[in-house]
C-alpha positions in Angstrom: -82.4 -93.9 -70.0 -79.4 -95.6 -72.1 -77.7 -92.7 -71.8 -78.5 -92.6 -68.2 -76.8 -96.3 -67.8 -73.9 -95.7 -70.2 -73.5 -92.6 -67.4 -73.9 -95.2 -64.0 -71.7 -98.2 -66.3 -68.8 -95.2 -66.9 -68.9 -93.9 -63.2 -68.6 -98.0 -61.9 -65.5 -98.0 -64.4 -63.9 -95.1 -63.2 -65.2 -95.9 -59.5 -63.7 -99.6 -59.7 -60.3 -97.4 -61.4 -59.9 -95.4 -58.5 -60.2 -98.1 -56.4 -57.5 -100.4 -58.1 -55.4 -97.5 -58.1 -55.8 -97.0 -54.1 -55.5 -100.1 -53.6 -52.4 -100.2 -55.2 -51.0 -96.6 -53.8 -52.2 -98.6 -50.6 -50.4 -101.5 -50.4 -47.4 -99.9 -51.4 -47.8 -97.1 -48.3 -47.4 -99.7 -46.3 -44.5 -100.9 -47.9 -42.6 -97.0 -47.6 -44.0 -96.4 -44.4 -42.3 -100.3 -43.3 -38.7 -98.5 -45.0 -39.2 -95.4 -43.5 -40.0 -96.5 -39.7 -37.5 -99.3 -40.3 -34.8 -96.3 -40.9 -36.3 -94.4 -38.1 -35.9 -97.4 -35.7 -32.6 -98.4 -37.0 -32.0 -94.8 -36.5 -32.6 -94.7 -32.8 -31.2 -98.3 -32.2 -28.2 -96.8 -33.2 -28.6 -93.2 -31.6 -29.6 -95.2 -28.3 -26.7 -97.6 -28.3 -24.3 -94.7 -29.0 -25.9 -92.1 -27.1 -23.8 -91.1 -23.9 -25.1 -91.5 -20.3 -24.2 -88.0 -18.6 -22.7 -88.1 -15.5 -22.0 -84.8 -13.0 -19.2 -85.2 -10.8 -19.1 -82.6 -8.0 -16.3 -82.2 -5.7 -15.5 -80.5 -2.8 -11.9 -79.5 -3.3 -9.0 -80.3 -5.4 -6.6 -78.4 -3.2 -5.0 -81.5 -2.2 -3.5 -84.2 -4.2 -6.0 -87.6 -3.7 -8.4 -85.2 -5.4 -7.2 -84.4 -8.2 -6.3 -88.5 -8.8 -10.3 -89.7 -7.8 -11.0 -87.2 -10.5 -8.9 -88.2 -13.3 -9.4 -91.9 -12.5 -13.1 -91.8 -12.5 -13.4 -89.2 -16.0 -10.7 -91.6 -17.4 -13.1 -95.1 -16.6 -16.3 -93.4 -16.9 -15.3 -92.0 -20.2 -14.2 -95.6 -21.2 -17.6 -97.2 -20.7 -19.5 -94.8 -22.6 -20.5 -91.8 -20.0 -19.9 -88.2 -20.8 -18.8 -86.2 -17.5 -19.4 -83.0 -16.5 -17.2 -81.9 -13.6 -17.3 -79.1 -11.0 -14.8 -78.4 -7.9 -16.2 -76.3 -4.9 -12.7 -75.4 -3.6 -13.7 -75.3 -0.2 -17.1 -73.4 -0.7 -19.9 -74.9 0.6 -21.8 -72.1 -1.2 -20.4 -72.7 -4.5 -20.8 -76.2 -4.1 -24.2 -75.4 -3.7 -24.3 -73.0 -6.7 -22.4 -75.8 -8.9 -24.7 -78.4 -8.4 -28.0 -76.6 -9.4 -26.1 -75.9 -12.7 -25.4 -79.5 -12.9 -28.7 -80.5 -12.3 -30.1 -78.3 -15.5 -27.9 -79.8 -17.8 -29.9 -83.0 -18.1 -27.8 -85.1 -15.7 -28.8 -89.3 -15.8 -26.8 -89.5 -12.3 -25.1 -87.1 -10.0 -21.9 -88.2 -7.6 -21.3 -85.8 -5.1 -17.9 -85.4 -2.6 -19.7 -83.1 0.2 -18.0 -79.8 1.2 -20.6 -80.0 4.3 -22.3 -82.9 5.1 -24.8 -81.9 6.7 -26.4 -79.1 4.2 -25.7 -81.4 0.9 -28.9 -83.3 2.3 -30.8 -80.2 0.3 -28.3 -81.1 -3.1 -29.6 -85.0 -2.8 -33.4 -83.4 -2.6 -33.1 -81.1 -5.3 -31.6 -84.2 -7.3 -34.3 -86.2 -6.4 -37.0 -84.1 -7.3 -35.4 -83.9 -11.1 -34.7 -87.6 -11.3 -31.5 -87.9 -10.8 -30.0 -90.0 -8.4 -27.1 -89.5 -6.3 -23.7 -90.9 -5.4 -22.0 -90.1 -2.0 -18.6 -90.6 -2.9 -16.0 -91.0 -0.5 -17.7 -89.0 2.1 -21.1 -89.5 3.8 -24.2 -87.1 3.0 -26.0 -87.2 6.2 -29.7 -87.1 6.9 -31.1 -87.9 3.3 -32.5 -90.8 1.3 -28.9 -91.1 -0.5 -29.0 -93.7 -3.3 -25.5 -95.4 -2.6 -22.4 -94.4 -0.5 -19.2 -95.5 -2.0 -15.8 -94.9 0.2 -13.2 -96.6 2.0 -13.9 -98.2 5.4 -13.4 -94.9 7.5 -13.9 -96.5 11.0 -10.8 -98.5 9.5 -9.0 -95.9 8.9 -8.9 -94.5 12.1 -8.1 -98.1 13.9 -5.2 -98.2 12.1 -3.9 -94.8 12.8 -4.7 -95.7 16.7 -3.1 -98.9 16.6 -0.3 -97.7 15.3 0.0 -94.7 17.8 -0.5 -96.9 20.6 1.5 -99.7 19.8 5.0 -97.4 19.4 3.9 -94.9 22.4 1.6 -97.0 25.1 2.1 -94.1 27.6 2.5 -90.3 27.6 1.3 -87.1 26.4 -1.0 -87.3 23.4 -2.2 -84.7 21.3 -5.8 -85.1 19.5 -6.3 -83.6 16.1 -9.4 -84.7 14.0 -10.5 -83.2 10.6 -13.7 -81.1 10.1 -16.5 -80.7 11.4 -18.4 -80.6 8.4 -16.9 -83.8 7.2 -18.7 -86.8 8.4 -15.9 -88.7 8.1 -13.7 -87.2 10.5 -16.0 -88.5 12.9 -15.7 -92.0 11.9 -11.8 -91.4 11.5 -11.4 -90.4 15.3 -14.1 -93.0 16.7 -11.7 -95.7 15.1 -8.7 -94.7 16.7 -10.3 -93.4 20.1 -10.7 -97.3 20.0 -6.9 -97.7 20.7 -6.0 -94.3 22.8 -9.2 -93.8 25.0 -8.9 -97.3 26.8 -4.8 -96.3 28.2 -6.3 -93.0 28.9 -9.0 -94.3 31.1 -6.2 -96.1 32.5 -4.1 -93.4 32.9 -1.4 -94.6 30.7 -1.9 -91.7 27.7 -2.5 -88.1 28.9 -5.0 -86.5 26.1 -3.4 -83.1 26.2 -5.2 -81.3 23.4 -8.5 -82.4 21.3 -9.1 -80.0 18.8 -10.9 -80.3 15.1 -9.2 -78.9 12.1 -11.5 -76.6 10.0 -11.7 -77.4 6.3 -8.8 -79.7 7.1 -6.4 -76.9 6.4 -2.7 -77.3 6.9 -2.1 -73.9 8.1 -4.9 -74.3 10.6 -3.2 -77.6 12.0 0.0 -75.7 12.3 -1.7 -72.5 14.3 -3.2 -75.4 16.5 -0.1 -77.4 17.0 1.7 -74.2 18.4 -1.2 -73.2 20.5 -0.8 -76.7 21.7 2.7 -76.6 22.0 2.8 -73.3 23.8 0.0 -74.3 26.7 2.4 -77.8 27.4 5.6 -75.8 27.4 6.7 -78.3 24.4 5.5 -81.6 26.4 4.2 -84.4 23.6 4.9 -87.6 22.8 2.1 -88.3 19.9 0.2 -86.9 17.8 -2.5 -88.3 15.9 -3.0 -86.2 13.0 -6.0 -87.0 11.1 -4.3 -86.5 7.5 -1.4 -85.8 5.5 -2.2 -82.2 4.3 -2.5 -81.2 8.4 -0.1 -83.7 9.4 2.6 -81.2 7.3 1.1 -78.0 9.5 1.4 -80.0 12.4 5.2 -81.4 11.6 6.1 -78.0 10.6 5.0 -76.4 13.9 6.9 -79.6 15.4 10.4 -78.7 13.5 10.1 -74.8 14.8 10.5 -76.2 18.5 13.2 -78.9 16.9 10.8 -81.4 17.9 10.5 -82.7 14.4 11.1 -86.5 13.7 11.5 -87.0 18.0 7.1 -87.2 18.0 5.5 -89.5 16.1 3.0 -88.3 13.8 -0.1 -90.0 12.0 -1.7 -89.1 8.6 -3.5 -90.5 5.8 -3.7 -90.2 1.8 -0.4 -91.3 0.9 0.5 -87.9 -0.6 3.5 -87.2 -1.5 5.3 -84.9 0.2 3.8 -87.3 3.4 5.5 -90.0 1.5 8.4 -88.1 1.8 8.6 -87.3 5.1 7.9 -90.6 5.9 11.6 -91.7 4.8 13.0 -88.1 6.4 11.9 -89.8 9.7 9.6 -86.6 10.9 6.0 -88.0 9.8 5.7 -91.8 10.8 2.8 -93.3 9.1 0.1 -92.4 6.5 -3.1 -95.0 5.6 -2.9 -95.3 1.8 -6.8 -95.2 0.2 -6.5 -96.3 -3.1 -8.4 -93.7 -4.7 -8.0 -95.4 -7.9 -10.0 -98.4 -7.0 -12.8 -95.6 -5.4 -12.7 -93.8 -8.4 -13.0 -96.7 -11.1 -15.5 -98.5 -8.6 -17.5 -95.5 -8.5 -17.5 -95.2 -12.3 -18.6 -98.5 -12.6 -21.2 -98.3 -10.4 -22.3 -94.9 -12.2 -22.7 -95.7 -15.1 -24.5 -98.7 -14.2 -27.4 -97.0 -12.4 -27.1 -93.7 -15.1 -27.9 -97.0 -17.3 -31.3 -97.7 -15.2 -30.0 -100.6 -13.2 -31.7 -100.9 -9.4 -29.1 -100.2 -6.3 -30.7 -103.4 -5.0 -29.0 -105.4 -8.5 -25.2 -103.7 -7.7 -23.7 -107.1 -6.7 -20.3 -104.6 -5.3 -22.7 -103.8 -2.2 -20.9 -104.7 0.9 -22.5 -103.1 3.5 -24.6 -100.6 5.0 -24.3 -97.1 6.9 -26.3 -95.2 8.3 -26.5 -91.4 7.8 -28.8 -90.5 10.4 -31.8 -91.2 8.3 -31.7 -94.5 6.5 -29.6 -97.2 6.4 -27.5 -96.5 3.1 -26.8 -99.1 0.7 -22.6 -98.9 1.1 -19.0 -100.5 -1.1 -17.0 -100.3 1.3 -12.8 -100.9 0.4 -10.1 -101.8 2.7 -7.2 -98.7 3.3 -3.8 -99.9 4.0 -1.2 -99.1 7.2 2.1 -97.5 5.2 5.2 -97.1 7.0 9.0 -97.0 5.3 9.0 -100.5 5.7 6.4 -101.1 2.8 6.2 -97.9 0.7 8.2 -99.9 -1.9 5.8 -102.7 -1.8 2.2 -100.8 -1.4 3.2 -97.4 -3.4 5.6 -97.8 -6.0 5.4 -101.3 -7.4 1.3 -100.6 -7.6 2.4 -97.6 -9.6 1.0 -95.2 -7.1 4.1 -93.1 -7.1 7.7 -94.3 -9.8 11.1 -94.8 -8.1 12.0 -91.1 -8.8 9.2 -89.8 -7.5 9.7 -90.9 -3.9 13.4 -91.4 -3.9 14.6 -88.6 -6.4 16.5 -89.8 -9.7 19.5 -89.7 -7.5 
């Protein structure tokens, strides 16, 4: 029976032993598991506040100059606040647009800004965003017919006005020839709508003769020019302005001009502020372009992007301006204001805003 006891007294030692001894392993766990999820956290603080939001950019084209600018100057801001962009340019191909985006979409996109090739079919590229969770930019041009998150662009009704007031105001009367972008782009309606506002009232009156209406596939240059001589051809020469709905056609269009000599007698419209319009602006044979900052889209847009890659609400972007409707909703819109550039102001509007140098425009001559 002692023996018994001394057994129970030696198994309460070792008992109360073990216990001291867990309880001490025990409140030290705590004290490494504090350290280790400490790390951990301090780990992912910093992981989350360097960790890139990831941005796909998908364009339609960079055939013509303003395209390859929105690019750069949305990479270059978007890059500067933090977002990692992944770009993809269509070239024209609806289809490979298309094509492009789906990859996008599988490499783990937080937003998506898409320049439409067609406006019409991207609807089913805003869908297939959606159902990933990813929400979408319309940038520049309108996606039609979808539940668009934000639409960021120029005021394209504008646009138009001011190539119609222009028209009007140096030609109230005569033979007008109608040229509007494509069909696929949205905005070529809103383009011609703005300046129909100006040419269709003298035409009611019979002041401006609407000789030829014609749309411009894919905006194409060489498709303008084909046009402009059919045009030319059925009036035996007869024009007195044309309103061209860009640069890149209004250069088809000048070019089918100079082959009949016409070049620099008919006044001709554009917009974009490339170049070579530039250019021709100060020849004398195109008259006008609009200038669209596309720097002030681009970094707006990156702004913007990164803000709602970030989580932030489309209702909480104080930038909204307006809204437009795409034939479903009423989309949430920042809308900027184009400008009217003649030879009078291309110093003031193109080179001292660093658009375009000295040389550039006037040659190092």
């Amino acid at each position: 029976m002692r023996n018994f006891k001394r057994v129970l007294a030696l198994v309460a030692v070792l008992v109360l032993l073990v216990g001291v001894m867990a309880g001490c392993n025990g409140s030290n766990q705590p004290a490494s598991s504090s350290n280790n999820t400490s790390t951990n956290d301090d780990s992912d603080n910093s992981s989350n506040s360097s960790q890139k939001v990831r941005i796909g950019l998908s364009l339609a084209t960079l055939q013509e100059e303003r395209w390859q600018r929105d690019r750069d100057a949305f990479k270059k801001k978007a890059e500067s606040l933090g977002a990692e962009i992944l770009i993809q340019s269509a070239n024209g191909d609806e289809n490979l647009q298309n094509n492009q985006v789906e990859n996008l979409l599988s490499q783990d996109l937080d937003l998506l800004v898409i320049i439409p090739q067609n406006a019409d079919s991207a609807a089913a590229l805003v869908e297939d965003a959606h159902k990933a969770g990813v929400k979408v930019i319309s940038y520049d041009r309108m996606i039609m017919n979808t539940d668009v998150d934000l639409y960021i662009s120029f005021d394209n009704e504008k646009v138009g006005e001011l190539q119609g007031k222009f028209l009007t105001d140096l030609v109230p009367k005569g033979v007008y020839y109608i040229f509007s972008g494509s069909p696929t782009d949205n905005n070529a309606k809103y383009f011609k709508a703005g300046a129909m506002k100006y040419i269709q009232p003298l035409a009611d009156k019979g002041d401006i003769k609407i000789a030829y209406d014609q749309a411009i596939e894919g905006w194409k240059p060489d498709q303008a020019m084909k046009l402009m001589e059919n045009a030319l051809t059925a009036n035996n020469n007869k024009v007195d302005a044309v309103l061209a709905p860009n640069d890149g056609t209004a250069g088809g269009i000048i070019q089918a001009l100079a082959a009949q000599g016409l070049a620099g007698k008919v006044p001709v419209t554009g917009q974009d502020a490339d170049l070579a319009a530039v250019k021709r602006i100060i020849e004398g044979t195109q008259s006008m372009t609009v200038f669209k900052d596309a720097r002030k889209e681009a970094e707006k847009a990156a702004e913007l992007a990164v803000q709602m890659a970030q989580g932030k609400e489309v209702s909480e972007l104080t930038d909204v301006n307006s809204k437009v409707n795409n034939g479903k909703i009423d989309v949430p819109s920042v809308l900027l204001t184009p400008v009217t550039i003649t030879k009078d102001n291309i110093d003031k509007e193109l080179i001292e805003s660093g658009w375009f140098t000295k040389e550039q425009v006037y040659g190092s001559n």
